[in-house]
C-alpha positions as CSV (number, residue, x, y, z in Angstrom):
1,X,-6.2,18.2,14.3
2,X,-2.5,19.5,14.8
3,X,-0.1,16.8,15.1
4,X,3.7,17.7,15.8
5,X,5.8,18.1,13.0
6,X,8.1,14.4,13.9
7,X,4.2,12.1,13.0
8,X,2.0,14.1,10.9
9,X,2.4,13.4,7.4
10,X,1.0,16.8,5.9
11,X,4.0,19.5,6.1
12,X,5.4,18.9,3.1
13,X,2.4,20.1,1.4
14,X,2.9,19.0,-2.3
15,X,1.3,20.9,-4.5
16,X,-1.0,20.6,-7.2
17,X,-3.7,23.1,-9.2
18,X,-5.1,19.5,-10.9
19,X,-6.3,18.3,-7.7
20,X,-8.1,22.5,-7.0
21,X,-9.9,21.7,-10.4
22,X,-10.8,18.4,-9.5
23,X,-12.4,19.2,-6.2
24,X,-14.9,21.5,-8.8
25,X,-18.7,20.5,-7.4
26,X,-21.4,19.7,-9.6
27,X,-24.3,22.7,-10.1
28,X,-26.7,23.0,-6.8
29,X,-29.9,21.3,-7.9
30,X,-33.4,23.4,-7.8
31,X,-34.0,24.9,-4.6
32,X,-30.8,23.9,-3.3
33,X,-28.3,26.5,-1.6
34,X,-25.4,27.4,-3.5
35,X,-22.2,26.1,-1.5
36,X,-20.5,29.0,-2.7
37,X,-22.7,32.0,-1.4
38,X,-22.5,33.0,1.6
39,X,-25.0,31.2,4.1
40,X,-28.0,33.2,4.7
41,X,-29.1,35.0,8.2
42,X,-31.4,32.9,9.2
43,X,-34.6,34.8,9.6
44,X,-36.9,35.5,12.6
45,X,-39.3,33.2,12.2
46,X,-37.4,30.1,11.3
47,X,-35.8,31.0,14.5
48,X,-39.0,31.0,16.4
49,X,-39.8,27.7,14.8
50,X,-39.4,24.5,17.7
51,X,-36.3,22.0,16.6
52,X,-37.7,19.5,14.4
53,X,-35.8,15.7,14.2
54,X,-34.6,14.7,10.8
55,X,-37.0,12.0,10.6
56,X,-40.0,14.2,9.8
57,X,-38.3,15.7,6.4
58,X,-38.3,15.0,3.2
59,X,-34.3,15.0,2.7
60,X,-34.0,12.6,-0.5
61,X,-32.4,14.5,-3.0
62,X,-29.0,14.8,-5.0
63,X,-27.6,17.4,-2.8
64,X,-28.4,18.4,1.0
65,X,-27.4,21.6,2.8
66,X,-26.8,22.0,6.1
67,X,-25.9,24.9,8.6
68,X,-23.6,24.8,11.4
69,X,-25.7,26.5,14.7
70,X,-24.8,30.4,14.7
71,X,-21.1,30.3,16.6
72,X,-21.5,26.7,16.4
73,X,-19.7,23.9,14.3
74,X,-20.7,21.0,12.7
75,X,-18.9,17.3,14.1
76,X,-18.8,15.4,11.0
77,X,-17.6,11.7,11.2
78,X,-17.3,9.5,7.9
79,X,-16.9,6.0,6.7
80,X,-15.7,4.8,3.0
81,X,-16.6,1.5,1.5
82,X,-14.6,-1.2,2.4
83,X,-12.1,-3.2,0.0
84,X,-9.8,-5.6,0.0
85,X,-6.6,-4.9,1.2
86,X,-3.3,-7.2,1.5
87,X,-2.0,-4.6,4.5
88,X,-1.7,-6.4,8.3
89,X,-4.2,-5.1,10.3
90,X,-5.3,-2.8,7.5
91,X,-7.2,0.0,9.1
92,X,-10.3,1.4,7.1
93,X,-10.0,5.5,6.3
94,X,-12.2,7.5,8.2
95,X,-13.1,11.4,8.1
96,X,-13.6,12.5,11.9
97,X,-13.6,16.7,12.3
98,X,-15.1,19.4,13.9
99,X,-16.1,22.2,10.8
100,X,-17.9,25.9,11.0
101,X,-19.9,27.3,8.6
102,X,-22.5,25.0,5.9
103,X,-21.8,21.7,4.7
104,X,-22.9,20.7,1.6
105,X,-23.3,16.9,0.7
106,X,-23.9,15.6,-2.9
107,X,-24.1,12.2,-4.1
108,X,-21.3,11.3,-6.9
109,X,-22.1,8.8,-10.0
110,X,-20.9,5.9,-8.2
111,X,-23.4,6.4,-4.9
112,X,-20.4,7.6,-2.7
113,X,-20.9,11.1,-0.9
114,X,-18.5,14.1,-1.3
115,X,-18.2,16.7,1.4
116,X,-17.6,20.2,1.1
117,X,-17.3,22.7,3.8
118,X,-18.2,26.5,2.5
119,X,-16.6,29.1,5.6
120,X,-15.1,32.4,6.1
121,X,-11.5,33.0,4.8
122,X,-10.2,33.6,8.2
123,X,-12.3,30.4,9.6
124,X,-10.2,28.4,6.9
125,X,-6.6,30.2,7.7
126,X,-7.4,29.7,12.0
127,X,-7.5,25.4,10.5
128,X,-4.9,25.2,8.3
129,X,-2.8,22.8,10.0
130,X,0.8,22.9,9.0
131,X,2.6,23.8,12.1
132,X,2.5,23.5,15.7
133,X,0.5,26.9,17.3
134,X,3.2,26.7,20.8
135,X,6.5,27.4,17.8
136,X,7.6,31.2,18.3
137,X,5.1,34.1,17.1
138,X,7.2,34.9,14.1
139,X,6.9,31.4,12.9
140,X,3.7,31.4,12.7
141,X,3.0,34.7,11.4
142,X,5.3,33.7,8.7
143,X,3.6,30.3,7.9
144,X,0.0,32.0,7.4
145,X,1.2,34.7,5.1
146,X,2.7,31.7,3.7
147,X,-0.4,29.8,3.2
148,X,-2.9,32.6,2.6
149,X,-0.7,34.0,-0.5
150,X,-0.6,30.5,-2.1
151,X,-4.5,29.9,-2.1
152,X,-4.5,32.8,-3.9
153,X,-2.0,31.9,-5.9
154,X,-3.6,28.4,-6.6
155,X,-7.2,29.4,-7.0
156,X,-6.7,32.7,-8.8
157,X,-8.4,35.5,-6.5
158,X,-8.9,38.3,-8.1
159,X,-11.8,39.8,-6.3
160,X,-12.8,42.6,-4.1
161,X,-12.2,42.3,-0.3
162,X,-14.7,40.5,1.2
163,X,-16.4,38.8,-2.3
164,X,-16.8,34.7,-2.7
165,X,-13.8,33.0,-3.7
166,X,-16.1,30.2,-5.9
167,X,-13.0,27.9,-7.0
168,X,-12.7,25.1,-4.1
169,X,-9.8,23.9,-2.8
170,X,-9.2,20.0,-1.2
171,X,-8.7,20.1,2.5
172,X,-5.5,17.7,2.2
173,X,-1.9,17.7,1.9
174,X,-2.2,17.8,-1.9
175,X,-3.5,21.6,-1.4
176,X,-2.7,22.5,2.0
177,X,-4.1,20.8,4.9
178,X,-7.6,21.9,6.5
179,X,-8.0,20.1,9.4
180,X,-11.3,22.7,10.8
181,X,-11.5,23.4,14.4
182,X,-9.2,21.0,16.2
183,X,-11.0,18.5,18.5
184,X,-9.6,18.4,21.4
185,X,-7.9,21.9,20.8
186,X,-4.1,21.9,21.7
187,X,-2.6,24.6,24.2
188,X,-1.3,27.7,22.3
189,X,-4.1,27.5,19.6
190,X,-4.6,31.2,20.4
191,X,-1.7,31.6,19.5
192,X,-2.5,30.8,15.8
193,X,-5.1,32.3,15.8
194,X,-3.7,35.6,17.1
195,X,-1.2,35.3,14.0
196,X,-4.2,35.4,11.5
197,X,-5.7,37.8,13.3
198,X,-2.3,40.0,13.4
199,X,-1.4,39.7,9.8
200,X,-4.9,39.9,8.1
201,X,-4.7,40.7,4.3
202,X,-0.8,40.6,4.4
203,X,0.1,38.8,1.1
204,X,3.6,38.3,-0.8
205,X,2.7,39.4,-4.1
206,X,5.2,39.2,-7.6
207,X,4.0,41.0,-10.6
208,X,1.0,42.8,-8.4
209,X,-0.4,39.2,-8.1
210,X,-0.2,36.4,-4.9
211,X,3.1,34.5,-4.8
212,X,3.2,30.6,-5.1
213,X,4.6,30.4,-1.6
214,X,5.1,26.5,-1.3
215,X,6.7,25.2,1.6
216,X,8.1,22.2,3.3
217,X,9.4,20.8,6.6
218,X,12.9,19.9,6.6
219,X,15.8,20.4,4.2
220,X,19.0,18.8,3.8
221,X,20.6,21.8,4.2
222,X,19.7,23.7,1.2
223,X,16.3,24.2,-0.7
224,X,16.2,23.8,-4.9
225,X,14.0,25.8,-7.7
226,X,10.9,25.1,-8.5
227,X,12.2,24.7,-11.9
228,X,14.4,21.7,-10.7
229,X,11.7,20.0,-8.4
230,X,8.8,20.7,-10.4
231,X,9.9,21.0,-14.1
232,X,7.5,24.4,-13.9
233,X,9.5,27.4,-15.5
234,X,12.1,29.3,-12.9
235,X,10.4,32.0,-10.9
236,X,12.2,34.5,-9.4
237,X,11.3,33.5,-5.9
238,X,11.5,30.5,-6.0
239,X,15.2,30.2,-6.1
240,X,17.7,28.1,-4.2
241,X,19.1,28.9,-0.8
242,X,21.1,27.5,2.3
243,X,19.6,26.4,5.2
244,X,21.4,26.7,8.5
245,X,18.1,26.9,10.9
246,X,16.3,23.8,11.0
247,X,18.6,21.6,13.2
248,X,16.2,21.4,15.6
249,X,13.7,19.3,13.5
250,X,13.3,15.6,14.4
251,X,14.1,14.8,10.6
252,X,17.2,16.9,10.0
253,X,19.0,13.5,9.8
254,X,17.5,9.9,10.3
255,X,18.4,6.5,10.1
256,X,16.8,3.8,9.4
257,X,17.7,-0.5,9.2
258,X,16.6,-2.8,6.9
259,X,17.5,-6.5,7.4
260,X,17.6,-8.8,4.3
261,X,14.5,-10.8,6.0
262,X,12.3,-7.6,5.4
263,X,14.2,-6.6,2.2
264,X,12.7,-9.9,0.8
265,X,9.3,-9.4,2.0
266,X,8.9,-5.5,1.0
267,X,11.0,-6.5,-2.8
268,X,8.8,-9.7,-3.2
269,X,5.5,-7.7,-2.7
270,X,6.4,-4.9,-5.2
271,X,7.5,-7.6,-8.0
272,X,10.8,-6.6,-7.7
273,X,11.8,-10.3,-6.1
274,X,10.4,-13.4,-7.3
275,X,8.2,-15.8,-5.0
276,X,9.7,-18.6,-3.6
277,X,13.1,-17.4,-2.5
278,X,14.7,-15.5,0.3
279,X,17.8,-12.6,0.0
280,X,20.9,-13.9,1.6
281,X,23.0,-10.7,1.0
282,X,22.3,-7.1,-0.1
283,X,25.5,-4.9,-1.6
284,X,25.9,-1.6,-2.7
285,X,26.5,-0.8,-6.1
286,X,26.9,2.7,-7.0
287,X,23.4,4.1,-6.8
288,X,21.9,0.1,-7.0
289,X,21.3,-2.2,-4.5
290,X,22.8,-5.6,-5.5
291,X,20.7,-8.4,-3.8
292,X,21.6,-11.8,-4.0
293,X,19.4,-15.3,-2.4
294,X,18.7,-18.8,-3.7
295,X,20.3,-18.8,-6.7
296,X,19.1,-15.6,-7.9
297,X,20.0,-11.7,-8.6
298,X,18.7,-8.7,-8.8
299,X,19.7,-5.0,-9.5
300,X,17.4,-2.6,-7.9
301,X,18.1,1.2,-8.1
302,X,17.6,3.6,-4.6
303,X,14.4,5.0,-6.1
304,X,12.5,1.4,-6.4
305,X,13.5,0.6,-3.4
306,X,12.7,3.8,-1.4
307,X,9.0,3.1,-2.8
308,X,8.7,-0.3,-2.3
309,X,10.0,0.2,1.1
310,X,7.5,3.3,1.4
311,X,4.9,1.0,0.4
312,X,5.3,-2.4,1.7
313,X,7.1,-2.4,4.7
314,X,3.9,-0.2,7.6
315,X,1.3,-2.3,5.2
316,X,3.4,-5.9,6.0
317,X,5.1,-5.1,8.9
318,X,3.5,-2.4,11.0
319,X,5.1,-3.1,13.9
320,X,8.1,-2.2,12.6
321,X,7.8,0.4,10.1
322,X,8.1,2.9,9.8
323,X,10.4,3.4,12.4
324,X,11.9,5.6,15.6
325,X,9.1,8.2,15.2
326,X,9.3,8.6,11.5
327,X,6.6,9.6,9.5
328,X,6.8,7.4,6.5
329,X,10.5,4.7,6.6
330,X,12.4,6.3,4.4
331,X,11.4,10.1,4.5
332,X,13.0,11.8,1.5
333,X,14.8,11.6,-1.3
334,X,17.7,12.8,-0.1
335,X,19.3,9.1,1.4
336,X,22.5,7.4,1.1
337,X,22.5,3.1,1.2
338,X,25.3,1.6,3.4
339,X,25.5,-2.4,3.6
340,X,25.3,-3.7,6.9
341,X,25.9,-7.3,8.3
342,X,22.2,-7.5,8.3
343,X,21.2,-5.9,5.4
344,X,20.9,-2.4,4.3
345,X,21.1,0.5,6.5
346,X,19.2,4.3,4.7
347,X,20.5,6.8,6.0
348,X,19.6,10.6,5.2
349,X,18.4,14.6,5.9
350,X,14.7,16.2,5.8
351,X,11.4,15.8,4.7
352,X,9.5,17.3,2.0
353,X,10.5,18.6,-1.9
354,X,12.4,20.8,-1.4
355,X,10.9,23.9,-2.8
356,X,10.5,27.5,-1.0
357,X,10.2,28.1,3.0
358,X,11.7,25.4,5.1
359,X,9.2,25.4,7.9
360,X,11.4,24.2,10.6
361,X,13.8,26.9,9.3
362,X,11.7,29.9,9.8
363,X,11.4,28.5,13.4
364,X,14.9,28.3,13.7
365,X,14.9,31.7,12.7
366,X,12.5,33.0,14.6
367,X,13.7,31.7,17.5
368,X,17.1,33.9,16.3
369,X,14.9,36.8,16.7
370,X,13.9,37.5,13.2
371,X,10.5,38.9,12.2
372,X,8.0,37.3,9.7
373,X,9.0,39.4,7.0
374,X,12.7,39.0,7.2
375,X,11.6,35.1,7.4
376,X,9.6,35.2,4.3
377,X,12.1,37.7,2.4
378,X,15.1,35.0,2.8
379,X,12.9,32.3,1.7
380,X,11.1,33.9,-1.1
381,X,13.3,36.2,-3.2
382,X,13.2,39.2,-0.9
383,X,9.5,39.7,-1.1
384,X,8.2,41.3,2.0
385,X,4.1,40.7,2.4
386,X,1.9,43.9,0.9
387,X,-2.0,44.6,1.7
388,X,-4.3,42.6,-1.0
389,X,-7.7,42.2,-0.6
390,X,-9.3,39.1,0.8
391,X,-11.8,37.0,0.0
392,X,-15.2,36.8,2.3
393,X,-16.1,33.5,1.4
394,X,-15.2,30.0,0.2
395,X,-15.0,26.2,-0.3
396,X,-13.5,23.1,1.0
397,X,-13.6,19.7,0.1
398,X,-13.1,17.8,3.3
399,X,-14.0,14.3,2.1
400,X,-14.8,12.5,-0.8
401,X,-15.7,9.2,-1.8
402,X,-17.8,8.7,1.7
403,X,-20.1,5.9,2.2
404,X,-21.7,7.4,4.6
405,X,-21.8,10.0,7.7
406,X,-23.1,11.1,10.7
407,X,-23.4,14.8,11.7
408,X,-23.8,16.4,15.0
409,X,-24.0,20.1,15.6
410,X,-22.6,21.4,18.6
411,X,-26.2,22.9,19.6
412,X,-29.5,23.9,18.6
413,X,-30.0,25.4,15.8
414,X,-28.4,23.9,12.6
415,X,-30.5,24.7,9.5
416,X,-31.4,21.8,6.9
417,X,-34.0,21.8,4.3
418,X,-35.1,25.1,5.1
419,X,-35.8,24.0,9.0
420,X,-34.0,24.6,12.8
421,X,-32.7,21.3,13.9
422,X,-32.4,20.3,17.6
423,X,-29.4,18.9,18.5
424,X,-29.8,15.9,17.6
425,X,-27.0,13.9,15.4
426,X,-28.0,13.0,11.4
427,X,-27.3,9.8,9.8
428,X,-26.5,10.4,5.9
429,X,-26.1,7.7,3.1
430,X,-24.8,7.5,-0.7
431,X,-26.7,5.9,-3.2
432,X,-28.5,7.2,-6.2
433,X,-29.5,9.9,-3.4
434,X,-28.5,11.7,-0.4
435,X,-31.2,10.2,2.5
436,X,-30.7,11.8,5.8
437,X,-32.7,10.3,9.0
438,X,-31.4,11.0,12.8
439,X,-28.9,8.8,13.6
440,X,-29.5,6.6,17.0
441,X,-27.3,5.6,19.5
């Protein structure tokens, strides 16, 4: 789903080729379907066949298949175990989207279910959802050549145009966010889709090979090197730059209030306060925060308490926190601590590390009238996009760690152990295998 830029917590997109090598799936067992073949046509006479419910296969096994209705989508809503949790009104995680192409569904070692979604290239760029699709047409031509040259970077394409890409990718921020075909669809999505469409097999390449191209929201008026952020050796184009264009984002500067009350809550749950007393006073020191209550100090620098703030203060105090539209309480790292009668007042620029195109830049830009290459040339060492070939194929992980899920295809016709389903939705569980019965109600 696309969320604007001022509550969804996925633009920063942080980075990290661990988490692509993690999301690896295990082998297909016997007579499964490989997740990372194309899905095959399905042939005349399982067409012909009449809908069967669920109930009258045999769908025990490690690892279940099942194909989306031709033009059709699969709705796929998920539940995790529950645990224990110290939050107020601590919500349970949920997966809830709307995905094309065959899901696969295999059974990890502790019972849990992992997901993974295996679509067209261009299926996976029109649900990448990093910006808003109503932002100006430059924008977002910028942000897919963007985001198509860095999962090649990430998962090292080298194939022909049109071949499998077999290395899967996670559909979160941690990679770049794959939220599938958004449900309800926003006004403008044509928009996006128009710009993958329109820039199809543009990619910024360095050394004749895709470009890292990370991005982020909002700077604080500059970007840094990857080499600073990252502690990855400098690349060329990655280097810093000044950012005059992205005043108009809802986190170019923020503000945000802490009184000593919830300083003393938020410090006591991360240990950094003992039990038993309350903060009377907070000061600034330097770059510490001085906090003094019941006979007792402590020295806390701005980086423990940006996390424990982070961390404590929507889990104990939701109401609250984080505040004024924000999407976490203290966005970034780039924050100043004032004292306050109250307490302790944060104040500071942006969102995101900090590293390549500033998305709310290039919109600032493109609303200045430039193109999509100009944007991506200031942003990324004067490289301008070049014609590479694209993959056919490939794979997301959209969930793992599922207790269990229902799927509903959006017709007749989805495929599963070699049969055409009706419409009907499919209950799934975890355990030692994947069952599958229809689901009721």
């Amino acid at each position: 789903m696309w969320f604007p830029l001022s509550v969804r917590l996925s633009l920063s997109a942080l980075l990290c080729v661990a988490l692509l090598t993690a999301c690896t799936s295990a082998p297909a067992g016997p007579g499964a379907p490989s997740a990372g073949s194309p899905s095959p046509t399905p042939s005349p006479t399982a067409e012909a066949s009449p809908p069967v419910s669920a109930d009258g296969l045999d769908l025990s096994a490690p690892r279940v298949s099942i194909r989306a209705p031709r033009n059709g989508s699969l709705r796929i809503r998920g539940a995790y175990p529950w645990s224990p949790s110290r939050c107020v009104d601590a919500e349970r995680p949920s997966l809830d989207g709307d995905y094309p192409g065959t899901l696969a569904i295999r059974t990890d070692d502790d019972g849990t279910l992992t997901a993974k979604v295996t679509i067209t290239f261009r299926q996976y760029l029109e649900g990448v959802a990093e910006v808003p699709p109503s932002w100006p047409t430059t924008a977002l031509e910028a942000q897919v050549i963007a985001a198509r040259s860095y999962l090649l970077a990430r998962t090292g394409w080298s194939g022909q145009q049109g071949e499998s890409l077999d290395t899967p990718i996670c559909g979160t921020a941690d990679c770049q966010v794959y939220g599938g075909i958004p449900h309800p669809r926003p006004p403008g999505m044509a928009r996006w889709y128009r710009a993958v469409r329109e820039t199809r097999g543009q990619v910024l390449l360095y050394g004749g090979r895709p470009a890292d191209t990370v991005y982020f929201s909002t700077s604080n008026g500059r970007t840094y090197g990857n080499d600073e952020v990252f502690g990855s050796s400098p690349l060329p184009y990655l280097r810093p730059v000044t950012e005059r264009d992205d005043g108009a984002s809802p986190l170019s500067r923020w503000r945000v209030e802490l009184p000593v009350d919830d300083l003393t809550t938020v410090l006591r749950a991360a240990g950094a306060w003992p039990e038993g007393a309350a903060i009377a006073e907070a000061t600034v020191v330097g770059s510490t925060v001085r906090v003094v209550g019941g006979g007792r100090t402590r020295t806390v620098d701005a980086s423990t308490l940006r996390d424990a703030v982070n961390t404590w203060a929507p889990c104990l105090m939701p109401r609250r926190y984080p505040s004024d539209g924000l999407p976490v309480t203290i966005p970034s790292g780039w924050f100043g601590i004032s004292a306050s009668p109250r307490g302790l007042v944060v104040s500071g620029r942006g969102w995101g590390h900090g590293v390549g195109m500033v998305q709310w830049g290039a919109y600032g830009k493109a609303r200045r009238g430039w193109s999509a290459s100009q944007i991506l040339a200031f942003y990324y060492g004067d490289i301008t996009p070049k014609r590479f070939p694209e993959p056919g194929t490939m794979q997301v992980v959209v969930a793992t760690g599922l207790r269990s899920m229902t799927v509903k295809p959006s017709g007749v016709g989805a495929v599963v152990g070699g049969q055409r389903l009706g419409g009907g939705a499919l209950r799934i569980e975890g355990g030692a295998e994947v069952t599958v019965s229809s689901a009721r109600g």
